[in-house]
N, C-alpha and C positions, 0 to 999 in steps of 0.2 A: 229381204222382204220385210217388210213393216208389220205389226202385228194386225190392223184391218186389213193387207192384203193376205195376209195366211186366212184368217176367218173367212174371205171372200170369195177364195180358190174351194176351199172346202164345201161352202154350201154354195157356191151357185156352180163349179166345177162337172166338168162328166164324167170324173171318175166314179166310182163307188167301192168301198173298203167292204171286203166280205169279211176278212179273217186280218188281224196282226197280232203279231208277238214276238221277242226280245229270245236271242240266243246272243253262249259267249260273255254274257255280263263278267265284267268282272271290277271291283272296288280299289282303289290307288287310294290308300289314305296317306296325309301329307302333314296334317295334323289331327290333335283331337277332335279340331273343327273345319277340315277343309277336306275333304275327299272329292275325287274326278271316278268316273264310272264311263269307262268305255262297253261296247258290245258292237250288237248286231240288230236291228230292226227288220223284220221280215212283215212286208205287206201283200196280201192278195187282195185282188178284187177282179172288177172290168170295167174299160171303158168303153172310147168310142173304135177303137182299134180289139175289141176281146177281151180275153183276159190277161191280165199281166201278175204277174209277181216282180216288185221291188224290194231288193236289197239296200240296206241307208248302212254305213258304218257311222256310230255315233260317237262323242264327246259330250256328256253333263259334267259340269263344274259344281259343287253342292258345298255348302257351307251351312255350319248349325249354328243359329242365333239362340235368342231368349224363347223362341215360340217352335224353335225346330230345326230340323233339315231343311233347307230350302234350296233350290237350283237357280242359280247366278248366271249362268252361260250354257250354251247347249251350240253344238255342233253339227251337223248330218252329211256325208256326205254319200249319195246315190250311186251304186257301185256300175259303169258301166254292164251293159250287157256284152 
């Protein structure tokens, strides 16, 4: 997905996010300046189907510049039900 079709699912989209939060995080440093941060993304909300809860298994790729931490790549994948 492109990043105006992520913006585009989200607000014009039927879901609605009640509650998320990050379990299992954990930091893979590779060097001083490269660490990956895998977890777990936990979404609630409802749609047009109820309510759901979505699981994502994630992958951020993070590298620190002159201005910071910054995320390079990211991952997600949607754990079947």
């Amino acid at each position: 997905m492109s990043r105006a079709d992520v913006i585009k699912s989200v607000a014009e989209g039927s879901d609605r996010v009640t509650s998320a939060h990050n379990e299992g995080m954990v930091v893979h440093e590779f060097a001083s300046n490269v660490a990956a941060v895998t977890g777990w993304l936990i979404v609630n909300g409802t749609g047009t189907s109820g309510k759901f809860t979505h699981r994502y298994r994630f992958t951020d790729t993070w590298v620190k510049g002159d201005h910071g931490w910054q995320i390079v790549a990211a991952q997600d994948y949607l754990l079947p039900k």
